[in-house]
C-alpha positions as CSV (number, residue, x, y, z in Angstrom):
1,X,0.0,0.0,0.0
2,X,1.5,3.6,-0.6
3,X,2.0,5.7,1.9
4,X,0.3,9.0,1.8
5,X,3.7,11.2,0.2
6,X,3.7,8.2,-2.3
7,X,0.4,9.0,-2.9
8,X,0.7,13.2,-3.5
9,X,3.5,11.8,-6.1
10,X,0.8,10.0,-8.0
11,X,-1.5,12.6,-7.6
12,X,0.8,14.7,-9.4
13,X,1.9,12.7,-12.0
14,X,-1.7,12.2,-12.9
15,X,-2.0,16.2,-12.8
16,X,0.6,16.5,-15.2
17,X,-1.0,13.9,-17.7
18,X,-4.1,15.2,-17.4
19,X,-2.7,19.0,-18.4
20,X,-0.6,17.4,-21.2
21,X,-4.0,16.5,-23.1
22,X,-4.8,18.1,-26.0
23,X,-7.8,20.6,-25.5
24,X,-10.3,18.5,-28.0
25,X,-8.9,15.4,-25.8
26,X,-10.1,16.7,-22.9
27,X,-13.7,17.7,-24.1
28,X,-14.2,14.2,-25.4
29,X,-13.0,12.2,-22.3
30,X,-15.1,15.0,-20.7
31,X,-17.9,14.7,-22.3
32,X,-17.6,10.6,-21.5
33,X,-17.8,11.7,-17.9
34,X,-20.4,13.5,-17.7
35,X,-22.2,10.3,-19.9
36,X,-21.3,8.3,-17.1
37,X,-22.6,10.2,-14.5
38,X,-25.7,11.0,-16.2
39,X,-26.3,6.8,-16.2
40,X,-25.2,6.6,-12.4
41,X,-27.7,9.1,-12.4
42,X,-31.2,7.7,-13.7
43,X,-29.8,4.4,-12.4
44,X,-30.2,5.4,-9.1
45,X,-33.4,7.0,-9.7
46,X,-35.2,4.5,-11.5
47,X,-34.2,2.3,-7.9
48,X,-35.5,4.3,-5.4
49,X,-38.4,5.5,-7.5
50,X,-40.8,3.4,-6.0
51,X,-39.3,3.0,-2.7
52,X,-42.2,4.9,-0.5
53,X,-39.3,5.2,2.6
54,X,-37.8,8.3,1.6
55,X,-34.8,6.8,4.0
56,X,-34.6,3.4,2.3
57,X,-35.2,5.1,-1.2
58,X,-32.0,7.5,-0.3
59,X,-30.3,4.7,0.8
60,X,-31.0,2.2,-2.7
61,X,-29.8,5.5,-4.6
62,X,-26.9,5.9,-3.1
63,X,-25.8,2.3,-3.5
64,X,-26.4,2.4,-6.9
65,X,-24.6,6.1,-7.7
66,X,-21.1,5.4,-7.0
67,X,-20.8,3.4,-10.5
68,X,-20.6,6.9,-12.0
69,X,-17.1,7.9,-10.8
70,X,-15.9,4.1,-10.8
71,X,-16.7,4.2,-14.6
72,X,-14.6,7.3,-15.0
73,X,-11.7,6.7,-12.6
74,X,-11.5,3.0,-14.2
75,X,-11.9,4.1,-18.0
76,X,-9.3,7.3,-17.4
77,X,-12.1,9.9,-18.6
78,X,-12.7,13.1,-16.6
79,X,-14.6,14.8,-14.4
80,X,-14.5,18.3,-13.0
81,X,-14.8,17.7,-9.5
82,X,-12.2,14.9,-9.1
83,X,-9.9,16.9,-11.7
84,X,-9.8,19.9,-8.3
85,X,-7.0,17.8,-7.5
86,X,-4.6,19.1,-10.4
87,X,-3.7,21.7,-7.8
88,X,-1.6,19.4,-6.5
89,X,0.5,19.5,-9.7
90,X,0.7,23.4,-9.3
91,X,1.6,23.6,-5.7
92,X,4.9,21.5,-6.5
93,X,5.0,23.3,-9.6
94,X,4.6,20.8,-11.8
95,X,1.5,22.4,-14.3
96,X,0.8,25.6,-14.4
97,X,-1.8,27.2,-12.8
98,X,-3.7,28.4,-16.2
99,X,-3.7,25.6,-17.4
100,X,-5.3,24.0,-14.9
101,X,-7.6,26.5,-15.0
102,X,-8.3,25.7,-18.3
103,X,-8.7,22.3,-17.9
104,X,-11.3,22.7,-15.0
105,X,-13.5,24.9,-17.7
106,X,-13.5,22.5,-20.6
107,X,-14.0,19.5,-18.3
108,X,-16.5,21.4,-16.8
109,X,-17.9,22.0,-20.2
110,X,-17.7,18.5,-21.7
111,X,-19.2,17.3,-18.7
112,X,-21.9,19.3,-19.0
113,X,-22.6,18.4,-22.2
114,X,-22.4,14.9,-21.5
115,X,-25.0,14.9,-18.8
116,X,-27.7,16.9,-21.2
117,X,-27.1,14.5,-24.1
118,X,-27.7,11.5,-21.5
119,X,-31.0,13.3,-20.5
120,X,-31.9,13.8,-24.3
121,X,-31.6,10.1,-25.1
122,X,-33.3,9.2,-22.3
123,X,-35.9,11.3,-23.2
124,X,-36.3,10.1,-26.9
125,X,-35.8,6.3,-25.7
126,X,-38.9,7.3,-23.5
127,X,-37.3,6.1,-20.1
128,X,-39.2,9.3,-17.7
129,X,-42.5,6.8,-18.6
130,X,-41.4,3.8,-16.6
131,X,-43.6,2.7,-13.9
132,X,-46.7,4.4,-15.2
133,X,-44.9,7.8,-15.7
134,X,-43.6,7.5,-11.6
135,X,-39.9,7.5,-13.0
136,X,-40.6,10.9,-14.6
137,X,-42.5,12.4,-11.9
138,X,-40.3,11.2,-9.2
139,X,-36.9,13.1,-11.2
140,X,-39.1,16.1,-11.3
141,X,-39.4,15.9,-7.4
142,X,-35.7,15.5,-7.0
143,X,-34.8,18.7,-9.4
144,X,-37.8,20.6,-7.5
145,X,-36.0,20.0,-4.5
146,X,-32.6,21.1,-5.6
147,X,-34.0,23.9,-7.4
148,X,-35.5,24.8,-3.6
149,X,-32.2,25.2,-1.8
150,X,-30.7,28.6,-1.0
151,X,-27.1,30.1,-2.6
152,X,-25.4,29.1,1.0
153,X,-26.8,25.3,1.1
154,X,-25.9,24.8,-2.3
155,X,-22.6,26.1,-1.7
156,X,-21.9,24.6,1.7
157,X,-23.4,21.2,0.5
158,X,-21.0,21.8,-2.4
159,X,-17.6,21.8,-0.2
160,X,-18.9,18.1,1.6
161,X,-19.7,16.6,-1.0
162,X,-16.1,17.3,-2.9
163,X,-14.4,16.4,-0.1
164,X,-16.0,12.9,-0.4
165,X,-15.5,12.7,-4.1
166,X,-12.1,14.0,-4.0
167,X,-10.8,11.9,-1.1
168,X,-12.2,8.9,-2.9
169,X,-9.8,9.5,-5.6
170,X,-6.8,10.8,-3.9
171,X,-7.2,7.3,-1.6
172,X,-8.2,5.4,-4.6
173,X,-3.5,5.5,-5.4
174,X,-3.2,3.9,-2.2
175,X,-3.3,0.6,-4.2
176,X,-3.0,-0.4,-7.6
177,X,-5.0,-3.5,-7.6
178,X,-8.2,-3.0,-9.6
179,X,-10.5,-4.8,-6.9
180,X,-9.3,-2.1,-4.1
181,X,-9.5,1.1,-6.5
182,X,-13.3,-0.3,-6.7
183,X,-13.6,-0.7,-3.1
184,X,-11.9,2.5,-1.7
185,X,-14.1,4.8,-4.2
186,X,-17.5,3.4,-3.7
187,X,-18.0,4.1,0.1
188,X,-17.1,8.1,0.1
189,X,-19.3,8.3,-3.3
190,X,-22.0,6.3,-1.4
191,X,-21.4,8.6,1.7
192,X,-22.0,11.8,-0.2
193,X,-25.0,10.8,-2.0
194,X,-26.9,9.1,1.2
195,X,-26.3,12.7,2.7
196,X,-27.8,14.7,-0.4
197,X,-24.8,16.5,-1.1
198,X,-24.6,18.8,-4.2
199,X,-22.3,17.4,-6.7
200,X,-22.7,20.5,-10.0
201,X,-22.1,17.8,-12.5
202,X,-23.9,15.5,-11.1
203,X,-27.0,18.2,-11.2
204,X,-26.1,19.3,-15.0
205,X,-28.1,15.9,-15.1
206,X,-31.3,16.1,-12.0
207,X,-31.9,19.8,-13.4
208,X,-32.6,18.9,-16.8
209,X,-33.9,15.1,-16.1
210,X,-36.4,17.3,-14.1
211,X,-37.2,19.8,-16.7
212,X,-37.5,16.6,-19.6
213,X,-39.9,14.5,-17.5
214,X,-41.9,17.2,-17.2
215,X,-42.3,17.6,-20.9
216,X,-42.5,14.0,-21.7
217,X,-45.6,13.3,-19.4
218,X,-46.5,17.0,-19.6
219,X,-46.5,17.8,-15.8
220,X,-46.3,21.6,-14.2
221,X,-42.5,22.4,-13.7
222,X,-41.5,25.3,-11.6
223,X,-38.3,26.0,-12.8
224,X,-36.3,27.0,-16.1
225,X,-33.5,25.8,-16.5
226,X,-31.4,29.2,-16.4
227,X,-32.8,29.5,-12.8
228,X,-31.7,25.9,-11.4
229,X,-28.5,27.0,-13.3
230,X,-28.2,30.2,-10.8
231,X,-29.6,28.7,-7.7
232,X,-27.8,25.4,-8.0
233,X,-25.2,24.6,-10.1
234,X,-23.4,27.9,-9.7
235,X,-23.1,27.5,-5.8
236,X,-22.8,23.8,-5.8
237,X,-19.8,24.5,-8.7
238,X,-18.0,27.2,-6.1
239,X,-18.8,24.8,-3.5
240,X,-17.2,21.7,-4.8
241,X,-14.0,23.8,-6.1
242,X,-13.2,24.8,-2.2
243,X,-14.2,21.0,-0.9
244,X,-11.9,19.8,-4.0
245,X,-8.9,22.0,-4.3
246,X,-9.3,23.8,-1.0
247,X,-9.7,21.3,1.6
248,X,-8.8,18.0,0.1
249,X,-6.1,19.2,-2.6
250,X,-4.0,21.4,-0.8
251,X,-4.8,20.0,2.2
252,X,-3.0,17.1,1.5
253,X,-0.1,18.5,-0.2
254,X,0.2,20.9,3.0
255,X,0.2,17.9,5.5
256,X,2.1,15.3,3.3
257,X,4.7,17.4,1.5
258,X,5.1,20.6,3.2
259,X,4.6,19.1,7.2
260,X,6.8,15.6,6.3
């Protein structure tokens, strides 16, 4: 097992990969990512949907959501939360710091994208009508919800729910065997969803799964898009930037590099 120091060093090396891509690279393993999160997504919907516990139903979900980021971090495509941890790679100098910004945006972007398209397919392949048109109503209860959460919520919510995602990963280099990767991932990921944190990528998919059930079985939605935009994703994005890069990645860096 690698100690944590060994760990930071593998952090970085995957930093400076990742900033190495080519800019098209990035948006396609991007938009991958957000694919696969958008499936984790409706997975974990469609089983809880007709779970009338709302504790047992929050518990099926989250057992079923971490498949998202084990997709990704097992398939080497990206996502924006887990890719906070590039800071790493600046703080020993190793990328540069616009260029990690850079990265963050078109990961961000390509994610985004991702996460829509899954919605549109599932819209077209007619998925929102399952269980007598439950499905659909029950994702437009979970984006009515999110939409319902205030800027500091969605931001605080934001900073937990990185700090699962991004621990996840950063422990995920304390092996290289495939089975404990799978292991060491799934119980943060589980963690953060059983507690309802705010995950913006994550929410590029519940905001628009929302907005396309309510078209497909044509139920009253109280939200545009452009406003779960401002009053979630935005705050959840900042949120999850300070959990990820804040706490988690220079955290570590701090206590493992600087403090050995």
């Amino acid at each position: 097992m690698n100690s944590p120091s060994m760990i930071i060093d593998e952090v970085v090396a995957l930093g400076i990969k990742k900033s190495a891509y080519s800019n098209l690279q990035v948006l396609f393993l991007a938009f991958f990512g957000g694919l696969f999160i958008g499936l984790a997504g409706i997975a974990s919907t469609i089983a809880s949907t007709t779970i009338a516990n709302p504790s047992l139903a929050k518990l099926i979900s989250s057992l079923i959501f971490p498949f998202g980021l084990l997709m990704i971090v097992l398939t080497g495509t990206e996502l924006f939360t887990s890719n906070s941890l590039i800071i790493i790679s600046v703080l020993e100098k190793k990328v540069p710091l616009k260029r990690m910004m850079l990265n963050l945006l078109l990961v961000y972007l390509g994610n985004a994208c991702g996460t829509i398209f899954t919605v549109l397919l599932l819209y077209f392949a007619k998925t929102f009508n399952m269980f007598g048109g439950l499905l659909g109503e029950y994702a437009l209860n979970i984006s009515e919800l999110k939409n319902q959460v205030t800027f500091l919520q969605a931001f605080s919510s934001g900073i937990l729910c990185n700090v699962l995602v991004c621990l996840a990963v950063w422990m995920s280099f304390a092996t290289t065997k495939f089975s404990g990767k799978i292991f060491i991932i799934y119980f943060p990921v589980l963690l953060f969803v059983l507690c309802g944190f705010e995950h913006s990528i994550a929410n590029f998919y519940y905001g628009p799964a929302g907005l396309a059930a309510s078209y497909a079985l044509d139920l009253d939605c109280n939200f545009t898009f452009f406003s779960f935009f401002l009053k979630n994703i935005i705050p959840a994005t900042l949120g999850n930037i300070i959990g990820g890069a804040g706490l988690i990645g220079f955290g570590t860096w701090f206590l493992f590099k600087v403090k050995k």
